[in-house]
Structure formats: structure tokens, C-alpha cells
MDAnalysis code that builds the backbone (N, CA, C; Angstrom):
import MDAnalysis as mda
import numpy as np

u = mda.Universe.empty(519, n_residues=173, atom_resindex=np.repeat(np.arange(173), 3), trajectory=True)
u.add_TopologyAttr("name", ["N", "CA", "C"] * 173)
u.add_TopologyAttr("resid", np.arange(1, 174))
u.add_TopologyAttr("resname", ["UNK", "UNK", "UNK", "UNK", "UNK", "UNK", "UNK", "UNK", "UNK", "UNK", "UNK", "UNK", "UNK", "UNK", "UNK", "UNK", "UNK", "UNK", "UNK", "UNK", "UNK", "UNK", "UNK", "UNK", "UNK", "UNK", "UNK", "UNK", "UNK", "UNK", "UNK", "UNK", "UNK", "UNK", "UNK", "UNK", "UNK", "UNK", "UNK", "UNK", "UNK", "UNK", "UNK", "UNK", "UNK", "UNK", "UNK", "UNK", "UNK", "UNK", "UNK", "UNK", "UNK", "UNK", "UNK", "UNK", "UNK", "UNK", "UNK", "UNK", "UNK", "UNK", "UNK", "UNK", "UNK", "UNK", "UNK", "UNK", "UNK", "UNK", "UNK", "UNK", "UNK", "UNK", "UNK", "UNK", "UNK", "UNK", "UNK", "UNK", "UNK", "UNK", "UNK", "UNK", "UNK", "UNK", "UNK", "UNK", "UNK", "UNK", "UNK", "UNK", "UNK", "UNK", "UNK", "UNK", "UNK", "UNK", "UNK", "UNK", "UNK", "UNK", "UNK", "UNK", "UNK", "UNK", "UNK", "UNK", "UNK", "UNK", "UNK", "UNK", "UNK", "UNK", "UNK", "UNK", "UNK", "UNK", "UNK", "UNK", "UNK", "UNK", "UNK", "UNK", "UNK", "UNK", "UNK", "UNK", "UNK", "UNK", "UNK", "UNK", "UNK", "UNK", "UNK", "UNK", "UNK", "UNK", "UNK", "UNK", "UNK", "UNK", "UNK", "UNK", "UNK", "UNK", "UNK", "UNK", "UNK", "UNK", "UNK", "UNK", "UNK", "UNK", "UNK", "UNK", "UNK", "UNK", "UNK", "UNK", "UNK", "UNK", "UNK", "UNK", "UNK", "UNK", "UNK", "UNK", "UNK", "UNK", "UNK", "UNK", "UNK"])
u.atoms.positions = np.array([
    [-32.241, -1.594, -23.214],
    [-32.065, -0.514, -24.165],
    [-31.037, -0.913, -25.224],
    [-29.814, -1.611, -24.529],
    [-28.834, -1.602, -25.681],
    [-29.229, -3.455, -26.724],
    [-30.127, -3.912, -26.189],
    [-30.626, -5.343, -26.785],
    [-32.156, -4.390, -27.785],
    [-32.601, -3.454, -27.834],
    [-33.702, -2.645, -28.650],
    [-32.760, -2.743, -29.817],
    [-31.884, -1.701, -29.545],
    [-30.742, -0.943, -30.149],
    [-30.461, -2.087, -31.169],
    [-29.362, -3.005, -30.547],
    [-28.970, -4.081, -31.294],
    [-29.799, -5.101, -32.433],
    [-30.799, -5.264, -31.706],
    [-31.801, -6.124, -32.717],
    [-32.328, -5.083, -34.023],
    [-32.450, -3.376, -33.741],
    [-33.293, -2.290, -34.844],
    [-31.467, -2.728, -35.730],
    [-30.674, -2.701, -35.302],
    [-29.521, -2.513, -36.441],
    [-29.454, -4.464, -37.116],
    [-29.598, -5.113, -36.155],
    [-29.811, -6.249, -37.192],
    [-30.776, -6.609, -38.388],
    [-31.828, -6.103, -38.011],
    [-33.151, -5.833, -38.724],
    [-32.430, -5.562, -39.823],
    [-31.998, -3.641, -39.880],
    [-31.918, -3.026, -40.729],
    [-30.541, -3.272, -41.842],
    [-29.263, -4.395, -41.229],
    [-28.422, -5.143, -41.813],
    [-29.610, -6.597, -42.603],
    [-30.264, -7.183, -41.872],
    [-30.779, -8.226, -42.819],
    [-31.664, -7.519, -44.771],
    [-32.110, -6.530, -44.011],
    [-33.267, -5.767, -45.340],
    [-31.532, -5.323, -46.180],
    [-31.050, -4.600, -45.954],
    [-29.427, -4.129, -46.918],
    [-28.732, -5.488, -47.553],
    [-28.900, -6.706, -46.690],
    [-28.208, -7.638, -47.106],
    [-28.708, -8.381, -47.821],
    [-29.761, -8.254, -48.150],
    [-30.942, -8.683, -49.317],
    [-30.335, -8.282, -51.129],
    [-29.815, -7.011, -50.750],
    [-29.514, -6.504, -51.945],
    [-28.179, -6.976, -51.887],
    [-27.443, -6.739, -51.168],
    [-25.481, -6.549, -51.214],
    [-25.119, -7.531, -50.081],
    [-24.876, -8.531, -50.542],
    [-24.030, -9.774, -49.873],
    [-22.624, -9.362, -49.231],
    [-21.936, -8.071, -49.259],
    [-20.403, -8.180, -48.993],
    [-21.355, -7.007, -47.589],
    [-22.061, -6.379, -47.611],
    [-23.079, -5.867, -46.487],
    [-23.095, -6.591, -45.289],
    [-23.894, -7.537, -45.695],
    [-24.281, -8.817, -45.065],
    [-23.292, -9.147, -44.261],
    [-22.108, -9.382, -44.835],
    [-21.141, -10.093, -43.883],
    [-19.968, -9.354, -42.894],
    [-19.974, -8.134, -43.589],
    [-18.965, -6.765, -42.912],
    [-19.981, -6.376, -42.229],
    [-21.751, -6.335, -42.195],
    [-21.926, -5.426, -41.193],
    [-22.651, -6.810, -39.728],
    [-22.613, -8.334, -40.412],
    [-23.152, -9.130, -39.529],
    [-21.705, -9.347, -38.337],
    [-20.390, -9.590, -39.191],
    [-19.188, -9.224, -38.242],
    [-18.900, -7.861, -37.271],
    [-19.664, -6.816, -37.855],
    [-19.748, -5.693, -36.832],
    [-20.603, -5.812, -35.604],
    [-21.645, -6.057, -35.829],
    [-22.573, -6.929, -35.116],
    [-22.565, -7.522, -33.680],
    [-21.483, -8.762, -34.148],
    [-21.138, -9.561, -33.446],
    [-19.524, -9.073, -32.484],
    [-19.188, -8.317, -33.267],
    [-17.820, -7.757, -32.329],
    [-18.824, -6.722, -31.476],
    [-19.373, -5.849, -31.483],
    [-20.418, -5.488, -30.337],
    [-20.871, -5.684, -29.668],
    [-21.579, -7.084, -30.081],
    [-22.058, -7.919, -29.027],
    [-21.415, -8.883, -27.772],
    [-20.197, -8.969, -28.657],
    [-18.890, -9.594, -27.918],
    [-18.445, -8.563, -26.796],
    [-17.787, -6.983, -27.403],
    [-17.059, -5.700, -26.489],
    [-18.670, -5.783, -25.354],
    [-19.896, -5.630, -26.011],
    [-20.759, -5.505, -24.285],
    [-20.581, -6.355, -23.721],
    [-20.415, -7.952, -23.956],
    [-20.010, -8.741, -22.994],
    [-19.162, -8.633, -22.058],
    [-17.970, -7.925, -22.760],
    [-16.520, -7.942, -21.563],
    [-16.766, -6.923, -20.841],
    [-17.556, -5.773, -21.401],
    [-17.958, -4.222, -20.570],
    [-18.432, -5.202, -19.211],
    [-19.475, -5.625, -19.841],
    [-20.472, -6.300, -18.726],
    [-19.752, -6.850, -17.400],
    [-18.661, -8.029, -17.892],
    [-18.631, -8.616, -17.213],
    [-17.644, -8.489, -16.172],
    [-16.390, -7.154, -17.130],
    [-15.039, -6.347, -15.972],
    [-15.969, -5.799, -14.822],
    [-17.111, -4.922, -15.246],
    [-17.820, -4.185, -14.026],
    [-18.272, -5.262, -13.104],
    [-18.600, -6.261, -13.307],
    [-18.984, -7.509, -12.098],
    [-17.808, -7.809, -11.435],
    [-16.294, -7.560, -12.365],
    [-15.199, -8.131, -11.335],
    [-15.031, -7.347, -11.037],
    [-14.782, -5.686, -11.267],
    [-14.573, -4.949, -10.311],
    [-15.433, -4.877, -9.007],
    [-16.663, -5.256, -9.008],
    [-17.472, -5.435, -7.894],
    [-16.358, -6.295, -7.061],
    [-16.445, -7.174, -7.443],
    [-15.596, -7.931, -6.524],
    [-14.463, -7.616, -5.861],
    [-13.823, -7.119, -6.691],
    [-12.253, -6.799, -5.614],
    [-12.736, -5.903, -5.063],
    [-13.381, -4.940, -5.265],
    [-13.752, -3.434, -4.078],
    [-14.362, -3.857, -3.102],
    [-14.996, -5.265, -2.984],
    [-15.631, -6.091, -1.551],
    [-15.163, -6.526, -0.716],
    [-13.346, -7.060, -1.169],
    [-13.124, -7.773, -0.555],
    [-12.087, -7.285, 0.706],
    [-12.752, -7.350, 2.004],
    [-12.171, -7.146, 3.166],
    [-10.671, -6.999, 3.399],
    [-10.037, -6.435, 3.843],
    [-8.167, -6.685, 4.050],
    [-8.326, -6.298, 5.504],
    [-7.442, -6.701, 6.892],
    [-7.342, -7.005, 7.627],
    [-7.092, -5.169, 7.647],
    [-7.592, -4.867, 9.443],
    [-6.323, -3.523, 9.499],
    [-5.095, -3.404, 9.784],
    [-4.610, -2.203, 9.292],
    [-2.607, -2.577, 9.328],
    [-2.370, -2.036, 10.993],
    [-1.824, -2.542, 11.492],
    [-1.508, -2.371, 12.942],
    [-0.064, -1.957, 13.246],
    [-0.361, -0.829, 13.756],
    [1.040, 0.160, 13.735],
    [1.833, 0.211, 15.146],
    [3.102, -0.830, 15.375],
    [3.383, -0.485, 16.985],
    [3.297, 0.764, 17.230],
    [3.007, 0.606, 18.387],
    [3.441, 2.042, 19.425],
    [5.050, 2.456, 19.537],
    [5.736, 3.347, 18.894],
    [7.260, 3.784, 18.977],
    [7.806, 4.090, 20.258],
    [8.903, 3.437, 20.900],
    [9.184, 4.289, 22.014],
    [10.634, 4.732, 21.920],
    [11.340, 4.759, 20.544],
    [12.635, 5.482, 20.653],
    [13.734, 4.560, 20.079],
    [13.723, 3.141, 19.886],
    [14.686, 2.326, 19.238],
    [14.881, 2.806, 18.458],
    [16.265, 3.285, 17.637],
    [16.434, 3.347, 16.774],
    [16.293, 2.332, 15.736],
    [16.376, 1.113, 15.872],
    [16.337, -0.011, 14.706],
    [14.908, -0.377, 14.560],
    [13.843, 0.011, 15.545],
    [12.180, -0.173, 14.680],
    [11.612, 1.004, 13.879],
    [12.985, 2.488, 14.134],
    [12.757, 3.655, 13.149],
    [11.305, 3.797, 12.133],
    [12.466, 3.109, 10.961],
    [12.536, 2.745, 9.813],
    [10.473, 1.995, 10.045],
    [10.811, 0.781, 10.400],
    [9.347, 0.596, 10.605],
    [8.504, 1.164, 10.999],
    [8.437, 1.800, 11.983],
    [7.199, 2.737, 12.128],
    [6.979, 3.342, 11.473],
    [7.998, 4.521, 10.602],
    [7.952, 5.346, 10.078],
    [7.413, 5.315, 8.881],
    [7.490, 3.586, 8.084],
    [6.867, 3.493, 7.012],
    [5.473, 3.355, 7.267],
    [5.477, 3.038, 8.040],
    [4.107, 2.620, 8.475],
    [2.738, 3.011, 8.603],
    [3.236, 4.737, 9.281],
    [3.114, 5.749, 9.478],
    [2.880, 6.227, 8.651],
    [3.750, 6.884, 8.044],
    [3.844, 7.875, 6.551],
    [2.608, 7.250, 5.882],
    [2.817, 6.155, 5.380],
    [1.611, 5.424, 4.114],
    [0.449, 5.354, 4.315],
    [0.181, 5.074, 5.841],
    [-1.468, 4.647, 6.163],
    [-1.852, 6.412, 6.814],
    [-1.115, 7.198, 7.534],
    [-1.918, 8.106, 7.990],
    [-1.165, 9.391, 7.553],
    [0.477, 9.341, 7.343],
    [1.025, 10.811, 6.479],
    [0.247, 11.486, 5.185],
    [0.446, 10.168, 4.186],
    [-0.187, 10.558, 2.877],
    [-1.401, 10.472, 2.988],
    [-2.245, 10.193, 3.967],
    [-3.750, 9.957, 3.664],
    [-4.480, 11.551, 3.689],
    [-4.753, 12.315, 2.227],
    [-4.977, 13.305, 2.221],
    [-6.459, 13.490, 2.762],
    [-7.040, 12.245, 3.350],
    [-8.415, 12.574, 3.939],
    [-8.255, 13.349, 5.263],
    [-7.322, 13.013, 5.805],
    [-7.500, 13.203, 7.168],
    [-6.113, 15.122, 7.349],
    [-6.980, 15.903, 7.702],
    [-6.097, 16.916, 8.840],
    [-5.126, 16.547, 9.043],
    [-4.299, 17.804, 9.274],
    [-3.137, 17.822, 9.938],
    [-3.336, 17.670, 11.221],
    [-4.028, 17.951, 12.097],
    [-4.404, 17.648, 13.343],
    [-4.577, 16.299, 13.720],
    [-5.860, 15.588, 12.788],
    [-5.696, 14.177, 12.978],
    [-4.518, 13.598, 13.094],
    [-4.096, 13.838, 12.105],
    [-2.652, 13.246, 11.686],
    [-1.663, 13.470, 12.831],
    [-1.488, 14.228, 13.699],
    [-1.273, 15.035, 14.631],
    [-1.721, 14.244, 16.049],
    [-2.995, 13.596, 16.020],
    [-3.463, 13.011, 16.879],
    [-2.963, 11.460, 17.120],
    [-3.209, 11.205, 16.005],
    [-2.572, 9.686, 15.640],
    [-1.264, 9.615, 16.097],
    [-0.637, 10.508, 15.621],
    [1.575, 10.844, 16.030],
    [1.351, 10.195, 17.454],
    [0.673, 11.438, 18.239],
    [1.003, 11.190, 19.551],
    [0.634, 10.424, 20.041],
    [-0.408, 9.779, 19.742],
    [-1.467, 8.089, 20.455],
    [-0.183, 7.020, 19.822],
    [0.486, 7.471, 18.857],
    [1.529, 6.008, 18.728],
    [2.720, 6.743, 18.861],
    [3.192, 7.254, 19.783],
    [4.712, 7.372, 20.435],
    [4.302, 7.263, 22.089],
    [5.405, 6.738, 22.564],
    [5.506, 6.514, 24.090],
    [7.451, 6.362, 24.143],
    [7.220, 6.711, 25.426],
    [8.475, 6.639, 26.017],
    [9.539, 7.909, 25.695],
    [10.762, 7.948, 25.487],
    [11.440, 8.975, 24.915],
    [10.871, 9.820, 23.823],
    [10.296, 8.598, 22.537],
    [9.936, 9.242, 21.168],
    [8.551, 9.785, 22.019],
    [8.145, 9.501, 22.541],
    [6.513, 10.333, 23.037],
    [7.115, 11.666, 23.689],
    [7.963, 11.746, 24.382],
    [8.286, 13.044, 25.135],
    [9.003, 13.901, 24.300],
    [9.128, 13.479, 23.360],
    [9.890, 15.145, 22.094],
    [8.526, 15.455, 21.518],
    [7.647, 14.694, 21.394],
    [6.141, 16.092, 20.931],
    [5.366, 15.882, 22.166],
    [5.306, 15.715, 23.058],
    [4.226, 15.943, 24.387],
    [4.198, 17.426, 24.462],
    [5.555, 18.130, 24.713],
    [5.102, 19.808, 25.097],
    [4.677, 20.591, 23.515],
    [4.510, 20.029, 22.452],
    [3.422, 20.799, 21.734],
    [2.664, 20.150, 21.472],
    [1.064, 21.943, 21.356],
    [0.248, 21.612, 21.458],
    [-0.145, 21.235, 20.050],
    [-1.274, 20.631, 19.831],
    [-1.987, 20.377, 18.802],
    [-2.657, 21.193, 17.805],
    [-1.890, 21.437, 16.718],
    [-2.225, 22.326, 15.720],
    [-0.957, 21.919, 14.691],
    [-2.074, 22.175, 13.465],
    [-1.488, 21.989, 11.915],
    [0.012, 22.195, 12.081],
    [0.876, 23.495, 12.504],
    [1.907, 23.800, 12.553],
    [2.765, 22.794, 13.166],
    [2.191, 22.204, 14.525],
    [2.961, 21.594, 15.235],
    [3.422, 20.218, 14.780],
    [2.208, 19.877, 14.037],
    [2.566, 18.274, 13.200],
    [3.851, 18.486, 12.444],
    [3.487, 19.244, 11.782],
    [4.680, 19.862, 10.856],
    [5.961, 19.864, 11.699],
    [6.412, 20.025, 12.890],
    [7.435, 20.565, 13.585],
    [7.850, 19.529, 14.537],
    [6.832, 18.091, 14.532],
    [6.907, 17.020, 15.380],
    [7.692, 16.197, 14.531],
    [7.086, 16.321, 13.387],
    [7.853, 15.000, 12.446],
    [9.107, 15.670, 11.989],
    [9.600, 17.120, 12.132],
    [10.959, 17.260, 11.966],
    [11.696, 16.838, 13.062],
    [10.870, 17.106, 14.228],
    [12.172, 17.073, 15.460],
    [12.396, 15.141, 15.475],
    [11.264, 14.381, 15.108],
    [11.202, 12.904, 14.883],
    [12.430, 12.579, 14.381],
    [12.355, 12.855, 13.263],
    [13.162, 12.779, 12.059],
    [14.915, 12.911, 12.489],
    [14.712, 14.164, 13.114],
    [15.890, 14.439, 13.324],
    [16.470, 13.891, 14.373],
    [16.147, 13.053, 15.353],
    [16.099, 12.638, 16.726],
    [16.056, 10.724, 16.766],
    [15.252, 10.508, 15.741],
    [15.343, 8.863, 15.588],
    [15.251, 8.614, 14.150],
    [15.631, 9.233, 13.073],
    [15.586, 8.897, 11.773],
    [16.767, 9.100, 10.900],
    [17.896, 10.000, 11.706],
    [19.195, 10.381, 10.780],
    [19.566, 9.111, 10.477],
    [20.423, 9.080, 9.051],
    [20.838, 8.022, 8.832],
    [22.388, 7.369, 9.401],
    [23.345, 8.428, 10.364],
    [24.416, 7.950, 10.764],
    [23.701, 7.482, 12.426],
    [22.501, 7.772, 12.976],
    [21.812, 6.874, 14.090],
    [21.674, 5.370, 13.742],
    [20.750, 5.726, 12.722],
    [20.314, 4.297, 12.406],
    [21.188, 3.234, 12.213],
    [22.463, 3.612, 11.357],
    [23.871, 2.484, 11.119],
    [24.216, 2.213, 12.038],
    [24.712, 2.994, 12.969],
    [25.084, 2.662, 14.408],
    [24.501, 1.765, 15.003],
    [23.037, 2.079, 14.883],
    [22.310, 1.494, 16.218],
    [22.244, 0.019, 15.886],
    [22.071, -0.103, 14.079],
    [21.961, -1.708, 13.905],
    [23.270, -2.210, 13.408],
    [24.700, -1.342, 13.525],
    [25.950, -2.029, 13.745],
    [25.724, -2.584, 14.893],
    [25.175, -1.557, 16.321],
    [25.879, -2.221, 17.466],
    [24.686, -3.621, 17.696],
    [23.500, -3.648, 17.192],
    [22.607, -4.677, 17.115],
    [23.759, -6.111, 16.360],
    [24.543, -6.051, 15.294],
    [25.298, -6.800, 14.571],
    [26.641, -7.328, 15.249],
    [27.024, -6.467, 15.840],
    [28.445, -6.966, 16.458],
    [27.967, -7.569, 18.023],
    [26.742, -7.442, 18.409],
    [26.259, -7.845, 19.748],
    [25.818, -9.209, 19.241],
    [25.496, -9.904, 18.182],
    [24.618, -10.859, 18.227],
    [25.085, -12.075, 18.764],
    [24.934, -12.824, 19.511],
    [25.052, -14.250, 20.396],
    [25.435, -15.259, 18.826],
    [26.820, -15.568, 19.221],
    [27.712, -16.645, 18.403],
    [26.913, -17.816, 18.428],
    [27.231, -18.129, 17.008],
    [26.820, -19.727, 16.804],
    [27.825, -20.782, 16.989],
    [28.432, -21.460, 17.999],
    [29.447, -22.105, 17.984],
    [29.616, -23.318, 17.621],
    [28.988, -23.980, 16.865],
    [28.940, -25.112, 16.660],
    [28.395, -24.908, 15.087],
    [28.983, -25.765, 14.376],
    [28.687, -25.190, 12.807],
    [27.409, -26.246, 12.097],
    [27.472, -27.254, 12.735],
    [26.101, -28.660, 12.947],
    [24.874, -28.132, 13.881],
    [24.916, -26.626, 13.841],
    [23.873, -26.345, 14.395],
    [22.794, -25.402, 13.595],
    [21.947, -25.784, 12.660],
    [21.453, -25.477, 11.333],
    [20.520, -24.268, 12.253],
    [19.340, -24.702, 13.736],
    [18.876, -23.583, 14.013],
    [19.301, -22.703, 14.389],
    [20.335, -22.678, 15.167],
    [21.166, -21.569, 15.710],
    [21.661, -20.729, 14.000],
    [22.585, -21.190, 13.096],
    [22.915, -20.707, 12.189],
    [22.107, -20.339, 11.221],
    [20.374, -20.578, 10.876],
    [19.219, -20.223, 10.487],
    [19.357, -18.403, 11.207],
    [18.927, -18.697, 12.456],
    [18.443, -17.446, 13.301],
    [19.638, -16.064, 13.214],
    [20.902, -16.824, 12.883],
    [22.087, -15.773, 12.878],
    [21.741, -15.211, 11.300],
    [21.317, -16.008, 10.567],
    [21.655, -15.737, 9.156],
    [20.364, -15.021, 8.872],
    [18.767, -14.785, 9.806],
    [17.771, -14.030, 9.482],
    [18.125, -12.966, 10.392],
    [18.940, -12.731, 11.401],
    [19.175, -11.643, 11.989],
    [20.146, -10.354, 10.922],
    [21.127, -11.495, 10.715],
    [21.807, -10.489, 9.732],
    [21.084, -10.453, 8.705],
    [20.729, -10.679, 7.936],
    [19.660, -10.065, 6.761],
    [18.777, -9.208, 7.355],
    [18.215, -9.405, 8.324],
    [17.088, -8.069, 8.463],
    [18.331, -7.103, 9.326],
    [19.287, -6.830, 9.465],
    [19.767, -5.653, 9.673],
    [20.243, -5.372, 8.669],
    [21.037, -5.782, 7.882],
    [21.083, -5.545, 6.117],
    [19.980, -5.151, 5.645],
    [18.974, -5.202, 5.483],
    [17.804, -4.577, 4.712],
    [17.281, -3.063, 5.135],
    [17.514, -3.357, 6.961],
    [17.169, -2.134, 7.275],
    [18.207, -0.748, 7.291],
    [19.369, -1.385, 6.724],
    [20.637, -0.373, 6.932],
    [20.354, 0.193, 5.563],
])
């Protein structure tokens, strides 16, 4: 349809350009910038094909059982793939909570039941129970002042492993 289209307006630029030469060349450059913009139309919609194909692994969410210092991780974890996902219920959402808590963090929502309200009332008592922020400092101070000395200063792996420990409690504080 749009190659009909294109060829009836070249036609009707060659018969105009018969008479008026400055025609000819302003409307053969129009032309061709058209023919150019359908190209790129054309060819973004083929790459968007592509990235919308391409597979990504699923995100795999530990199971929480109450550390304060994997908090922070779950919680992002959580929130992004199944909090904000406005597809799914509060219930789902609700369902998911409790299939990934065990241990302590599983036993502050075990005695409620399942309903919209209760999600709502799980992730406060969560929150409030393994997410305050004077828990969390604590828990990865006492993770920091516990860590096993490097005693020997010619010891690059030992002093590697001290120096990625303290950075990831720095990041997470």
C-alpha cells in the first residue's frame, strides 16, 4: 500500500517537474526522506521484536528466616518482583509473603489469615520487626566487629575477603 502510494506521488512529481525544475528537486528530496523515515519505521519494529524475545533467567528470591543483615535483600527483592507487580492481588501477594518466610520471620504472619487486609498488616509488622533501621546497624556492626583478623599483611587472600566483607556491610548499612 505504502510502495502504490509512493510511486502515484513520484509519477505525479515527474509530470510537475516537466514544467518547474526547483519542483523537481524539493519534491524528489521529499521523496526520498520518506522513503528513508519508512525504512527506520520498518526496521526499529524488527528490533523491537527482538528484545521482547529475548529470555532473562527467573529472579530467585531466598526464603527469609529473620537475619537481620539479608533484610535489606529480600526485601528488595520482594517489593520489585511481587510488591509492585500490580498484576497480581493482594492475596497473591499475600501468598507469595508466606511461601518465602520461614523460621522466626515466618511465625509473625503464620497466625493471620489470608486476606487483602492482612498483607497489608504483615508487611507492617515485617517492617517493623526486621527492617528498622537502628536493627539493621546493629546487626551488621556486630557482623563488622566479629569479623576473623587478617594477621599477616602478605596475605592478599585473606585481606581480599576482609576488604569484600567490609564493603558489603558498608553498602548494606
Amino acid at each position: 500500500m505504502k510502495k502504490n502510494s509512493m510511486l502515484c506521488s513520484k509519477i505525479k512529481i515527474k509530470n510537475r517537474s516537466k514544467s518547474d525544475p526547483s519542483v523537481s528537486s524539493q519534491t524528489t528530496l521529499n521523496v526520498q526522506i520518506d522513503s528513508i523515515n519508512n525504512s527506520i519505521n520498518g526496521s526499529s519494529v524488527s528490533s523491537n521484536r527482538n528484545v521482547n524475545s529475548v529470555r532473562l533467567p527467573k529472579l530467585q528470591i531466598d526464603k527469609y528466616f529473620g537475619d537481620p543483615c539479608l533484610w535489606l535483600e529480600f526485601w528488595n527483592k520482594f517489593q520489585n518482583s511481587i510488591d509492585k507487580n500490580e498484576t497480581l492481588t493482594k492475596i497473591d501477594k499475600y501468598s507469595y509473603l508466606k511461601s518465602l518466610l520461614g523460621g522466626v520471620a515466618g511465625n509473625v504472619v503464620n497466625s493471620f489469615a489470608l486476606s487483602d487486609e492482612n498483607y497489608d498488616n504483615a508487611l507492617i509488622l515485617l517492617k517493623e520487626r526486621f527492617g528498622r533501621e537502628e536493627i539493621l546497624v546493629h546487626a551488621h556492626m556486630s557482623k563488622l566487629l566479629n569479623i576473623y583478623p587478617v594477621k599477616d599483611s602478605n596475605n592478599v587472600i585473606g585481606l581480599r575477603k576482609l576488604c569484600d566483607i567490609c564493603v558489603k556491610y558498608k553498602l548494606e548499612v
